[in-house]
N, C-alpha and C positions, 0 to 999 in steps of 0.2 A: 079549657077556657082560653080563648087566645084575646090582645089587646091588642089597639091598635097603634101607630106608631109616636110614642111619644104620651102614652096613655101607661107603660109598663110600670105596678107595684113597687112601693118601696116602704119595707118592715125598718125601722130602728126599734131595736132594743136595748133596755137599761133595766138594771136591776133596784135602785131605791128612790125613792121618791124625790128625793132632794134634785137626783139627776133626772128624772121626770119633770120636775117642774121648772128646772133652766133650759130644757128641750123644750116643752109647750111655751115657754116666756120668748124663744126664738124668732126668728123671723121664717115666717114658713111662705111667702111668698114666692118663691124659684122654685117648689116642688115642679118635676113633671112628671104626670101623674098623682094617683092619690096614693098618699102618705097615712101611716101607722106607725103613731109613737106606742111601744108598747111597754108598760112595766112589769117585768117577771116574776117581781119577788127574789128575795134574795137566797145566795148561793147556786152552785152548778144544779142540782136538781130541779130545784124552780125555775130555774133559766130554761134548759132543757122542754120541761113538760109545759111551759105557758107558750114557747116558739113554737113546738109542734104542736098542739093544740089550735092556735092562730093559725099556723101556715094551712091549715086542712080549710078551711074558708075559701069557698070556692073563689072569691073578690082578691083572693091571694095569692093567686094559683102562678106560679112560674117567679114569685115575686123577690129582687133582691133583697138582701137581709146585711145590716150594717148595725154591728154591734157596738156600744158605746157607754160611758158612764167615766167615773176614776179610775186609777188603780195604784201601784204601789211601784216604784218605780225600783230598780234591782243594780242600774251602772252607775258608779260614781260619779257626782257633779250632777245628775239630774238633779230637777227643782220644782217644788209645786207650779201650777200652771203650764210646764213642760207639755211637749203632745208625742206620744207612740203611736204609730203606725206599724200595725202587725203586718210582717212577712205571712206566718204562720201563727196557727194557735193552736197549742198543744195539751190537747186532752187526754187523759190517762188508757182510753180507748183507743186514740186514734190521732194524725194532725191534719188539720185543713188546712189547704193552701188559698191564701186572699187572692183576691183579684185587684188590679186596680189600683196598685200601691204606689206605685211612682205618682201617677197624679196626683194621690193622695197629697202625699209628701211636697209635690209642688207647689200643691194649692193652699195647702197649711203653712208653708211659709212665707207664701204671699200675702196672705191673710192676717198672718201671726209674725211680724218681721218682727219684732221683740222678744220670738217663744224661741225655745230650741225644739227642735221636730228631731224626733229619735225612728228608725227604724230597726226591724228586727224581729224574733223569735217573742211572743206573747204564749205566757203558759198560764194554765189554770190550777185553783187550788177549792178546798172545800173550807177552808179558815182563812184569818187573816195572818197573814207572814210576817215573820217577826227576826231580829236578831241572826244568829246563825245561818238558821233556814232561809235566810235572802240571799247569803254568801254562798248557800250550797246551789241554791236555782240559779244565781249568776254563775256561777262553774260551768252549768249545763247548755251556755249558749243566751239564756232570755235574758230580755233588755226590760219587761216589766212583767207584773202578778195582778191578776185579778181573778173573780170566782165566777164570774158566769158568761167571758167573752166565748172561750174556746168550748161551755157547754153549750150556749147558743148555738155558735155555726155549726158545731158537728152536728145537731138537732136537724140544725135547718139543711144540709147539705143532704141529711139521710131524708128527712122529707121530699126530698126531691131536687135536679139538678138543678144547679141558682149559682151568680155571680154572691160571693157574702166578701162581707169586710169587717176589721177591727180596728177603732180608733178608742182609743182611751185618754184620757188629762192626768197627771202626776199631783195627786195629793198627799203622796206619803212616798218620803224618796230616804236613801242610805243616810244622810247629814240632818233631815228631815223629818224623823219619825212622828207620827199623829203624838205618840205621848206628851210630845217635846213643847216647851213656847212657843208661839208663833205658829200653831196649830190652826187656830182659828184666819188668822191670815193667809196661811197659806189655803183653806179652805174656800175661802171667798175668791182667791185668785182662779181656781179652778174651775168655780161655778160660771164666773163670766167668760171663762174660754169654753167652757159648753155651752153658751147660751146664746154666743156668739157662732158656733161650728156648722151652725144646718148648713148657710150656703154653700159651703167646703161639699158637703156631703150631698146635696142636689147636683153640684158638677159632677161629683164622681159616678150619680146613677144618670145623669146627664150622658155619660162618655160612653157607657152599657149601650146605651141607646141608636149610638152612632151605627151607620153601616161598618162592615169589615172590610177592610182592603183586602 
């Protein structure tokens, strides 16, 4: 199925509802093309099996995939509200490489001149990471942890060739932990910097779009 120019797919995926529903409360006016918010369910296998299920849609056929929600942040000095932009995302099969990342990161800070915008290695987990095990993933390189970025795009990548990407918001950072006071706060910051993120993320399938020099 081919699209015309300026008509090409674009999947976001999130895995809980809470980030479901500051993606639909967005502004979705700058789509180009028709846009699917999709909600996984949560952890890598429901990420996984709801992506490729969706991508098989013929209406979806060739269609960028831009993965998104919270995640847990792994370098010191991160701060809820903070934005990652994945290099890579690294799944225990395999790592996909993003597309599109310097814009990303441009465009997030023009957007977010108050945010820190992190890039880097985004790895996946099947629980939530805690204590030790944060120190041990930041040994290996990743600058954040979440459960269903890197099961998404590897889904979507073996569905078929596609531009994907990962951006996540830092709700749970080293100084930070959900357990801690200021939880709820920190929550709320989070939620308005996704809610706030689509037109970030229209430029980027925006830039897909362009011809190639």
């Amino acid at each position: 199925m081919s699209h015309q120019p300026g008509q090409a797919p674009l999947l976001i995926a999130c895995a809980l509802a809470i980030e479901h529903l500051a993606l639909r409360s967005g502004d979705h006016t700058g789509a180009d093309g028709p846009l699917t918010l999709l909600r996984t369910g949560m952890g890598p296998r429901a990420a996984e099996r709801s992506v490729t299920r969706m991508l098989a849609a013929p209406h979806l056929d060739g269609a960028a995939v831009l993965a998104t929600g919270f995640c847990a942040g792994l370098a010191p000095g991160m701060h809820p509200g903070d934005l990652v932009v994945a290099e890579e995302a690294r799944d225990p099969r395999g790592t996909t490489r993003c597309v599109g990342t310097e814009l990303l990161v441009k465009e997030l800070t023009r957007a977010f001149p108050r945010r820190t915008v992190h890039t880097g290695p985004l790895t996946g987990s099947d629980h939530v990471v805690r204590g030790q095990e944060r120190s041990e993933l930041r040994a290996t390189g990743a600058i954040a942890v979440d459960m269903e970025s890197a099961a998404t795009l590897y889904g979507a990548v073996r569905a078929g060739e596609r531009p994907v990407a990962a951006v996540r918001v830092v709700v749970d950072a080293p100084e930070h932990e959900l357990v801690r006071i200021g939880t709820l706060r920190g929550g709320i910051s989070a939620f308005r910097v996704l809610r706030a993120v689509l037109p970030v993320f229209f430029e980027w399938h925006r830039s897909l779009l362009l011809p190639r020099r």
